[in-house]
N, C-alpha and C positions, 0 to 999 in steps of 0.2 A: 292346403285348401286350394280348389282348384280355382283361377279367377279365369271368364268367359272373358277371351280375347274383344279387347275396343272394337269396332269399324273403323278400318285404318283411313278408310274414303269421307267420314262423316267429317268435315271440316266447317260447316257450318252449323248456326243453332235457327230453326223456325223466327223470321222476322214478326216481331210485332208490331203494331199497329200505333205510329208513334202520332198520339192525339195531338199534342200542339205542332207539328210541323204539319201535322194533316189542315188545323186551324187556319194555321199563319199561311200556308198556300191556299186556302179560298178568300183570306180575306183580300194578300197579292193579286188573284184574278178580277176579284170582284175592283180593287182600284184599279186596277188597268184599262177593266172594260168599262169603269166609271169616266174614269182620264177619257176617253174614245168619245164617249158619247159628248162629254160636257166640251169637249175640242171642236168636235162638228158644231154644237149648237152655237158656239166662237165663231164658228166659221175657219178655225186653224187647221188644216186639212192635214198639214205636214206634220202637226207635230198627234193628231187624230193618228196618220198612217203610222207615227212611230208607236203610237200607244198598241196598236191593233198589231203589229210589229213583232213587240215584245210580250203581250199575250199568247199569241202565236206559238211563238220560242219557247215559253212556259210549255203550255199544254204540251209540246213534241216533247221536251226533256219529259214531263212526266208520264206522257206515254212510255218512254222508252224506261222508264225507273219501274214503270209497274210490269213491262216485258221481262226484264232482266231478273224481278221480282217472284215473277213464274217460274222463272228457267230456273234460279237456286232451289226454289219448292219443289220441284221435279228431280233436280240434283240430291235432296235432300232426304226425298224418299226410299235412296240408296239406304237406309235404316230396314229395310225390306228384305235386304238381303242377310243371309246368316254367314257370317266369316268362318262358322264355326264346320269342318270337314266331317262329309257324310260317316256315319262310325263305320270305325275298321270292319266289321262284321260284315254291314252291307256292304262296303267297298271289296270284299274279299267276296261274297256272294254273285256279285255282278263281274268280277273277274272271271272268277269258274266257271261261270256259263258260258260265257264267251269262248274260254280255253277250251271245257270239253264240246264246244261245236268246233272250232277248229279242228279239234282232235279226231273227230268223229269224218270231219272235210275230208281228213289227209288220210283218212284209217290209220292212223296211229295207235300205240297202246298206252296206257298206264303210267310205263314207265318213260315213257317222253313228256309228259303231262309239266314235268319241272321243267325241260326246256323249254317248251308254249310258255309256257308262263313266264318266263325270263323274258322273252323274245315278245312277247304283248306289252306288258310292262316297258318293256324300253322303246315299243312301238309308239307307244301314248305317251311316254314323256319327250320321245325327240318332237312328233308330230306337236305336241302343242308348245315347245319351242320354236318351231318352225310358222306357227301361227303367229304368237307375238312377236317373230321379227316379221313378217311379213304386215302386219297390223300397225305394229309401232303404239302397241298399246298398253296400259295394266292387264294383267292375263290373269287371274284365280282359278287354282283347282281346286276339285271337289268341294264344290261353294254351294248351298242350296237361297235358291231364288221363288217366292211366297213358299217355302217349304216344299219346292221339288229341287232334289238334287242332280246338279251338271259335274260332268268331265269336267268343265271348265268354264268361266264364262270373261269377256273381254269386257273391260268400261269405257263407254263413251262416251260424259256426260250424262243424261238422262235416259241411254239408249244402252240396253242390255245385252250383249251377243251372246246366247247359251249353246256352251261347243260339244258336242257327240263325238265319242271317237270309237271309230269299229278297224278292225282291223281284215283285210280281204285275201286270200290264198288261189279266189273262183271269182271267175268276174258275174258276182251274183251279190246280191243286200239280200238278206232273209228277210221276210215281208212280216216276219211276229217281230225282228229287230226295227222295222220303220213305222210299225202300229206303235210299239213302245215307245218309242222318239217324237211322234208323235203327241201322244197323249199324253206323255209330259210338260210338253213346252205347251198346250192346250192349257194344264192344269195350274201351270207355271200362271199363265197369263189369267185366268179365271178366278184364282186366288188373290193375284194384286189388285185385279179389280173390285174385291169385294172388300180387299183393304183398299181401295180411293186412293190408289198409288196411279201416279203420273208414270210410271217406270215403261220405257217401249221394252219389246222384247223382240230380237232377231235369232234365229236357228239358222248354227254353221254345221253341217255334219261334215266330220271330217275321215276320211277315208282313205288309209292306208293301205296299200296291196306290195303284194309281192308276182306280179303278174308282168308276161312279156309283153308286149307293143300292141300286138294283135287282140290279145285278154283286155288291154288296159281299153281300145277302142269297141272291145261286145259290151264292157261295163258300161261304156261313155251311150251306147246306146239302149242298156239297160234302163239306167235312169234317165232316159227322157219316156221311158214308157210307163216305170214308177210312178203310182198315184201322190203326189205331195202336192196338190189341190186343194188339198185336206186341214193344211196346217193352217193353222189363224195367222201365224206371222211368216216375213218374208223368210226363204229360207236361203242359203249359200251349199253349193256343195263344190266339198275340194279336194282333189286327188294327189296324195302324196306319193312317192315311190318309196317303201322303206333302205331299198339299197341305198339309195340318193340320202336319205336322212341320216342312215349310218357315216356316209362319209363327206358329208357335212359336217357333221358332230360328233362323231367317235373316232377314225383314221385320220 
């Protein structure tokens, strides 16, 4: 039978609302600021300032317990996310397209199609090796976040990084591949909203080429001509060199 893998991130359970400490801190407030006043009307000013003192102190600790209080509830919405890997199908559908544009870049035939495809595949796993050390983060593939699925996404506490990985031969992004990228992390975020998830979400595209000096600086002012004004959240873009990743990680 199959079991749907835990949330390896869920470490807490929703706080409830614990009625007698909730009690027993108003009635603390209310002697304190009782103590204050019946001090003044004493005329004990010093022992008035201590009372007002210690109420004080109260109220900031409890500010800070209902802050911290938030941040796990936003932490906790990490529930949102599916651990569960986009199916092989689609995973292998959005490979091909990828490979036969590649193939179609280079006029290649047919029968290069299994090297592309070797050669993408270990594109996207060095690259997002090279993210999480650069990150120093938890990295998950193929994770879907409200039900769109990422290449990858990085955890920061309550802050979502969802990673695109395209791989480059022409120092050019195909503009149907940054409508798509788009309108995911749109839908990404459109979805948790309507689930009342605290969840932030950040778009990293990450971009691997195989491109000289010259190619790598027309790309570099490609995308600043690129419309990604567009995307609801902040975006990061980062240029890998795939030589560099191979011999980092494989030589």
């Amino acid at each position: 039978m199959n079991v749907k893998p835990a949330n390896p991130l869920a470490r807490f359970d929703r706080r409830k609302t614990n009625y007698p400490l909730l009690i027993a801190a108003i009635v603390l407030i209310a002697i304190l600021i009782g103590g204050a006043v019946m001090s003044v009307r004493a005329d004990a000013m010093i022992i008035a300032g201590l009372f007002v003192a210690a109420a004080a102190m109260f109220l900031i600790v409890a500010l800070l317990d209902i802050a911290n209080t938030r941040r796990l509830a936003a932490t906790d919405d990490r529930r949102f996310i599916r651990w569960d890997a986009a199916m092989p199908d689609i995973q292998r559908q959005n490979v091909n397209v990828e490979v036969r544009e590649l193939a179609r870049v280079l006029g290649v035939g047919n029968d290069q199609l299994a090297d592309l495809l070797s050669a993408y595949i270990v594109a996207e796993d060095l690259a997002l090796r090279q993210i999480q050390q650069e990150e120093n983060l938890p990295l998950m593939r193929h994770v879907q976040i409200g039900g769109t699925p990422f290449d990858g996404i990085l955890v920061d506490q309550d802050l979502i990084t969802c990673i695109e990985v395209s791989f480059l031969v022409v120092p050019d992004v195909r503009q149907d591949r940054i409508e798509s990228i788009l309108k995911k992390i749109q839908l990404a975020k459109k979805n948790l909203a309507e689930m009342k998830s605290r969840l932030r979400l950040r778009l990293m595209l990450v971009l691997v080429t195989q491109l000289s000096p010259a190619e790598e600086e027309q790309l570099r002012g490609v995308l600043i001509t690129r419309r990604f004004t567009d995307t609801p959240v902040d975006i990061d873009i980062r240029l890998l060199d795939f030589e560099m990743l191979q011999k980092v990680y494989v030589q």
